[in-house]
C-alpha positions as CSV (number, residue, x, y, z in Angstrom):
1,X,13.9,4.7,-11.1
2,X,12.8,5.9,-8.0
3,X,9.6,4.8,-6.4
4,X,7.9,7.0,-3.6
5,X,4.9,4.9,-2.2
6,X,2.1,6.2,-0.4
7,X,-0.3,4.8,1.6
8,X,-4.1,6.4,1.3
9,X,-5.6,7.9,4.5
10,X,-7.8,6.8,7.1
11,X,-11.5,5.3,6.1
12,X,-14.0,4.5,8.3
13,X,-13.0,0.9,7.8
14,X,-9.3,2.0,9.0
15,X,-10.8,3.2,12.0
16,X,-13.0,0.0,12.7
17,X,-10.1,-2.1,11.8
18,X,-11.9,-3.9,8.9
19,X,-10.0,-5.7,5.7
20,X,-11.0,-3.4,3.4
21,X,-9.1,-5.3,0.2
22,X,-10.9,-4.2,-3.0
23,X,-13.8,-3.0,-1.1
24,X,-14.2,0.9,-2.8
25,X,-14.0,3.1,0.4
26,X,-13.5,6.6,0.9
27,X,-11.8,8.7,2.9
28,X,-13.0,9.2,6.5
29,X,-13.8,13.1,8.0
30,X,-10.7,12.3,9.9
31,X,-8.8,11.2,7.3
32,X,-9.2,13.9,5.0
33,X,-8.4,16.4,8.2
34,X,-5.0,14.4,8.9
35,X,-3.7,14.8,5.0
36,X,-4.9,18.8,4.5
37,X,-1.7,20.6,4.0
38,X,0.5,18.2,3.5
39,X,2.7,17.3,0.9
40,X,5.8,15.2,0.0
41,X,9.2,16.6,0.9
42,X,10.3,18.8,-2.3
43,X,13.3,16.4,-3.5
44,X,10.7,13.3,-3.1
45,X,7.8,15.1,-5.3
46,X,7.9,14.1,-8.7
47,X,6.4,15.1,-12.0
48,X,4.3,11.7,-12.0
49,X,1.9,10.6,-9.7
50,X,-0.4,7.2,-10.1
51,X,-2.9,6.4,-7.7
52,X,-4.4,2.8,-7.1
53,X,-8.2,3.4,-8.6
54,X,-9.8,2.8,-5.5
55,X,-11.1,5.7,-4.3
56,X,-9.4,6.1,-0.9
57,X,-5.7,5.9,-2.9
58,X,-7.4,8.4,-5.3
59,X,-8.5,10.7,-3.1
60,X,-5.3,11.3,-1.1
61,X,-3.3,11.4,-4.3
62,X,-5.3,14.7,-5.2
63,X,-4.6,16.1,-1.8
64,X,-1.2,15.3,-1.6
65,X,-0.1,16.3,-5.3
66,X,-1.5,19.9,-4.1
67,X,-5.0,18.8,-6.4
68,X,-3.3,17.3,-9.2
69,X,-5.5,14.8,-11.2
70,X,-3.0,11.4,-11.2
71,X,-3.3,8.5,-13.4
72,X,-4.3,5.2,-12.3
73,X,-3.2,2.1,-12.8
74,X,-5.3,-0.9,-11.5
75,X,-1.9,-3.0,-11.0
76,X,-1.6,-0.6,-7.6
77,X,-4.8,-2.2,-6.5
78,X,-5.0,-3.2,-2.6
79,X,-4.3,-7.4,-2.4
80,X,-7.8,-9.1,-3.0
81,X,-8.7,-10.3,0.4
82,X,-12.0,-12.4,-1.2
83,X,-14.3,-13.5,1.8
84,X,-12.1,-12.0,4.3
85,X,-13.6,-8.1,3.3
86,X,-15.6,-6.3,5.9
87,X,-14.6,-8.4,8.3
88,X,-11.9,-8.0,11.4
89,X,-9.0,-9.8,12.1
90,X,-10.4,-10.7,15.8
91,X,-13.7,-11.5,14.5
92,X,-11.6,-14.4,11.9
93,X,-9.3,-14.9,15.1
94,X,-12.3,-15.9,17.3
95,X,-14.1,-18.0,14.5
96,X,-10.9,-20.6,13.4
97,X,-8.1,-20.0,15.6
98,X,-6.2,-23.0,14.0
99,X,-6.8,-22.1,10.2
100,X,-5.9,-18.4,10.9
101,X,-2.7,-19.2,12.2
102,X,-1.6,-21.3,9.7
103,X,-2.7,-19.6,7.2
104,X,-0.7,-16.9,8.4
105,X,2.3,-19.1,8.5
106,X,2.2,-19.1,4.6
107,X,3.3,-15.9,4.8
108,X,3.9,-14.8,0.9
109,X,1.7,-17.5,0.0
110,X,-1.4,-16.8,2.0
111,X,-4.3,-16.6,-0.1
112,X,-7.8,-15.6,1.5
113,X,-11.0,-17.4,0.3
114,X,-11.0,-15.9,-3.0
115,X,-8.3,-14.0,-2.4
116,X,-4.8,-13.7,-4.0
117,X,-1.4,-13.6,-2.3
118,X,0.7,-11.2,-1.6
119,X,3.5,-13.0,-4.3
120,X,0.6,-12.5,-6.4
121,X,0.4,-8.8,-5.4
122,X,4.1,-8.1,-6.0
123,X,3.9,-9.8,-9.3
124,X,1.3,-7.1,-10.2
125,X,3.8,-4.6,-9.4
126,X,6.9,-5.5,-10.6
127,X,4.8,-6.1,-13.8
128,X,3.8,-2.1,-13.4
129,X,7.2,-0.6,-12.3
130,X,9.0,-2.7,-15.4
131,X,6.5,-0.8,-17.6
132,X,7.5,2.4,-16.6
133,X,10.5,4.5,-18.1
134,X,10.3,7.9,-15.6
135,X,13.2,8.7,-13.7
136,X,10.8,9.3,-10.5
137,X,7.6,8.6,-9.4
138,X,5.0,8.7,-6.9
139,X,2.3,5.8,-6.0
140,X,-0.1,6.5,-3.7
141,X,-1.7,2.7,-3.1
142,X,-2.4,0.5,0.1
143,X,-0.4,-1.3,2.7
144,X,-1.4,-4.5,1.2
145,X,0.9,-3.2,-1.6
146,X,3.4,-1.6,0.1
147,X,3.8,-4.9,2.3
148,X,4.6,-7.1,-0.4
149,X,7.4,-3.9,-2.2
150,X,9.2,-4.3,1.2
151,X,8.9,-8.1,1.6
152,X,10.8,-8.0,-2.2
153,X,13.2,-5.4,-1.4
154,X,14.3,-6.6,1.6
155,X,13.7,-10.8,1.5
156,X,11.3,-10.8,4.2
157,X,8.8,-13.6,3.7
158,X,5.7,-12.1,5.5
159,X,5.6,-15.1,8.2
160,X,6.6,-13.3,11.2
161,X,6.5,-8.9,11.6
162,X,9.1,-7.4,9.7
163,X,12.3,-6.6,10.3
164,X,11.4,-3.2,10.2
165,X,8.9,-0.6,11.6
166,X,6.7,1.1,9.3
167,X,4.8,4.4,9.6
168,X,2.2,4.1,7.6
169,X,1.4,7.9,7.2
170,X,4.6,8.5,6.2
171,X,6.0,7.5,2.6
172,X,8.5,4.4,2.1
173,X,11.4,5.2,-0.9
174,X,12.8,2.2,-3.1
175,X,15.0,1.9,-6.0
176,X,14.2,-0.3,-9.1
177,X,16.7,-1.2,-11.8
178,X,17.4,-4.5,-13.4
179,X,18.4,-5.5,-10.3
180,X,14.9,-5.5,-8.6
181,X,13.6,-3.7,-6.5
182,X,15.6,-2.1,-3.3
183,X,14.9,-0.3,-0.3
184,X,16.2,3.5,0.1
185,X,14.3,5.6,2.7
186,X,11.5,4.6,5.2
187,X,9.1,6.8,7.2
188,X,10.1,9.8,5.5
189,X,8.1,12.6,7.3
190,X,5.4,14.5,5.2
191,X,5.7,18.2,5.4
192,X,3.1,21.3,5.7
193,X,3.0,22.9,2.4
């Protein structure tokens, strides 16, 4: 199967740099401007598109799919950052230096005051791609989700940047098989319908 993943647009959490986790956002002004007229390029577009259920993820997914109504599927749900939500990274920085980094240092296994992990996360999604039978699809979900896709397909363990650059706005291609999951194309350019 191949998996074209999506990240939603910019919130006004995005542009505050707050941890939105499960926190039920919508899009910003600003991010609704950046996504009008885009779309997917034609040989990435497929017949089915599933959105996260939060409504940033949904929200995009309508633009993007030229105002198709997409399923959802909770399992594409941004990680659970528990306590963590609404606040900044600086602002947890600034109150426990210490604990932040090694928290951080648990890379896959970091799990935010009632939180889950991002091993947790990717078990959500393997568990939703190995119920799927389509040749193609498209997710439109979080980075939280697409994080732990590429930490999977590529063996990164989360404890230091990847060994990639990621464009956020752009959409990240994998393969999944039997196999697991794999990388194919990243920061594959949107186009202007």
């Amino acid at each position: 199967m191949r998996i074209t993943m999506l990240r939603h647009g910019r919130t006004e959490w995005n542009a505050e740099r707050r941890i939105q986790g499960r926190t039920d956002t919508c899009l910003s002004d600003e991010g609704r401007s950046a996504l009008a007229g885009l779309r997917l390029p034609p040989e990435l577009d497929a017949e089915v598109w599933i959105s996260s259920p939060l409504r940033r993820a949904t929200q995009t997914a309508r633009i993007l799919s030229g105002d198709r109504a997409p399923a959802t599927d909770p399992r594409l749900m941004e990680m659970n950052f528990g306590d963590w939500e609404g606040q900044t990274h600086a602002d947890l920085v600034a109150a426990d230096p210490a604990g932040m980094r090694e928290m951080e240092g648990r890379g896959l296994h970091m799990r935010p005051p009632g939180g889950e992990t991002p091993a947790e996360v990717a078990a959500r999604l393997f568990d939703f791609m190995a119920s799927r039978s389509e040749n193609a699809v498209v997710l439109v979900s979080h980075k939280g989700v697409i994080r732990a896709a590429l930490a999977q397909a590529s063996g990164w363990d989360m404890t230091a940047d990847p060994p990639f650059a990621i464009r956020w706005h752009m959409a990240q291609t994998f393969t999944f098989d039997e196999g697991g999951l794999h990388m194919d194309r990243l920061n594959v350019p949107l186009v202007r319908a």
